[in-house]
C-alpha positions as CSV (number, residue, x, y, z in Angstrom):
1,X,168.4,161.2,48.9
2,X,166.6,159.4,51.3
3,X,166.9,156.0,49.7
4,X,170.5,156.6,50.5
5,X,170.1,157.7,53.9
6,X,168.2,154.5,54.2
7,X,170.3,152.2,53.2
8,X,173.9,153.4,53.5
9,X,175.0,150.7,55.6
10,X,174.4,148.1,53.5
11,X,175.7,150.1,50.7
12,X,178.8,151.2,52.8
13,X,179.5,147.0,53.4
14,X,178.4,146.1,50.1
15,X,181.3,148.3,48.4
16,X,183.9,147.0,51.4
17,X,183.1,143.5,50.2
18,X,183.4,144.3,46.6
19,X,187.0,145.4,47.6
20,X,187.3,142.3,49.7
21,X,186.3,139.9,47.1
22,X,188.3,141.6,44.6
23,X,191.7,141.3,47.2
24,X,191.0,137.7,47.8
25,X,190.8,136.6,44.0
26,X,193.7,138.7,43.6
27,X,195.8,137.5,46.4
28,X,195.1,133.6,47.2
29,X,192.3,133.3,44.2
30,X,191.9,129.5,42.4
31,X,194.9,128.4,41.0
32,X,193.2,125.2,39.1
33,X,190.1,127.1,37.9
34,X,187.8,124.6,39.4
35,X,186.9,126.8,41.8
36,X,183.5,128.2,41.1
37,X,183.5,131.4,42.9
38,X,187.1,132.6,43.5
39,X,188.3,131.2,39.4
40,X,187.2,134.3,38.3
41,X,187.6,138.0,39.6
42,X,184.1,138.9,38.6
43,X,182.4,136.4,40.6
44,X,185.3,136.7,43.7
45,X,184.1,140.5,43.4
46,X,180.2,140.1,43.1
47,X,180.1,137.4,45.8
48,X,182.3,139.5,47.9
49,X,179.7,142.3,47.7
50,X,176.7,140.2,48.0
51,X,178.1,139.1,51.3
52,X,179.3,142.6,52.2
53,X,175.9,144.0,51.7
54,X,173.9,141.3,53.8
55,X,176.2,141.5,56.6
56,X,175.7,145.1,56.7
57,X,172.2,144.6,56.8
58,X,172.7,142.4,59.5
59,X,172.7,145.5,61.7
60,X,170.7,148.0,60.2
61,X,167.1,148.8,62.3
62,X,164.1,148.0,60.8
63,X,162.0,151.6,61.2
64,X,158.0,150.6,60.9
């Protein structure tokens, strides 16, 4: 429990940028499938939540 008191911000932006990700493949996406990230709505998702997650972190304090 406290892991997740811990780091609920960066898992609260991780999982909004998993939906993000998933809405952008879904709605403008890679038409070609050249597109390395957005071809594919497993990557479009994963990136979206990698990015999610560090942004979050962005503005989490550090407690030492």
């Amino acid at each position: 429990m406290v892991i997740l008191k811990k780091y609920a911000g960066i898992l609260i932006g991780g999982s909004i940028g998993l939906i993000a990700g998933y809405l952008y493949w879904r709605e403008v996406g890679c038409m070609s499938g050249t597109c390395p990230i957005t071809s594919s709505s497993l990557n479009s998702t994963l990136y979206g939540g990698m990015m999610g997650g560090l942004g979050a972190s962005l503005f989490q304090k550090n407690k030492n």
